[in-house]
C-alpha positions as CSV (number, residue, x, y, z in Angstrom):
1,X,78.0,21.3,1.7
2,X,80.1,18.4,0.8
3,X,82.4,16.8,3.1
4,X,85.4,14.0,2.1
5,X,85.5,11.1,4.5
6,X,89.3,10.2,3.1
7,X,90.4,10.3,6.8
8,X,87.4,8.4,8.6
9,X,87.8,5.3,5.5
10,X,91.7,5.1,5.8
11,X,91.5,5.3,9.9
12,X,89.4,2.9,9.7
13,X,91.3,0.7,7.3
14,X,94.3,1.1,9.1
15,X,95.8,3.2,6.2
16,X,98.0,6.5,7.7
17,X,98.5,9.8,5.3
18,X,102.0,8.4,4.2
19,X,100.8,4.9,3.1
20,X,97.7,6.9,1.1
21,X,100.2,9.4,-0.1
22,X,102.6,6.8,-1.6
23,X,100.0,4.2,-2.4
24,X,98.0,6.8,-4.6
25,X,100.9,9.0,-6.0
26,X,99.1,12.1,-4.2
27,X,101.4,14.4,-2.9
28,X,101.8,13.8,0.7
29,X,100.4,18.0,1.6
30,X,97.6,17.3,0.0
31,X,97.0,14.1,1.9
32,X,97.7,15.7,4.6
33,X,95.4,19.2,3.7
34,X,92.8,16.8,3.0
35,X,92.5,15.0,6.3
36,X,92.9,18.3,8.1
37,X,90.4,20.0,6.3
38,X,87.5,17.6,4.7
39,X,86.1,20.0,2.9
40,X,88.9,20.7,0.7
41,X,88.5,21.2,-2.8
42,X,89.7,17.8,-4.6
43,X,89.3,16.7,-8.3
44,X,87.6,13.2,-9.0
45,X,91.1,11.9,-10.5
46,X,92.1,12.5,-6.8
47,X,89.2,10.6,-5.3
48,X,89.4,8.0,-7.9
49,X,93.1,7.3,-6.9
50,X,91.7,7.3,-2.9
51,X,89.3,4.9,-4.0
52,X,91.8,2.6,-5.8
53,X,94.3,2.1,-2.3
54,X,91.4,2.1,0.1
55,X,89.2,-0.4,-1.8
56,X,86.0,1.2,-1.9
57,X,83.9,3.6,-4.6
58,X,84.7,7.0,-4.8
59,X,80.9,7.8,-4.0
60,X,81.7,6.9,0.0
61,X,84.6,9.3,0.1
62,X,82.6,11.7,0.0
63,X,79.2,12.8,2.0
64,X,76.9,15.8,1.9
65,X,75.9,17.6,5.3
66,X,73.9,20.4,6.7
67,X,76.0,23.9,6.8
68,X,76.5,24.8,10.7
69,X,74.7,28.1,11.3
């Protein structure tokens, strides 16, 4: 299963859902979708525009992880 760590990377960088919204020209409800639920389903242009404002590669927005039994 993949998981997006949009929320952990912009926490982290001090970055809240507006500021990643309007930084990234991602609607703000799917900011907010993707924070609530990391394993939304997100296109790469979405990533790549994460990637852009929080100032890392796309490839650590996202992580792969066991499925909970």
């Amino acid at each position: 299963m993949i998981r997006l760590r949009v929320k952990e990377i912009a926490q982290q960088k001090g970055i809240s859902q507006r500021q990643l919204s309007l930084r990234s020209g991602v609607d703000i409800n799917t900011v907010r979708k993707i924070f609530r639920y990391p394993q939304s389903i997100v296109t790469t242009e979405t990533l790549d525009k994460f990637a852009g404002v929080l100032g890392v590669d796309a490839s650590e927005l996202i992580e792969s992880v066991s499925p909970e039994n």
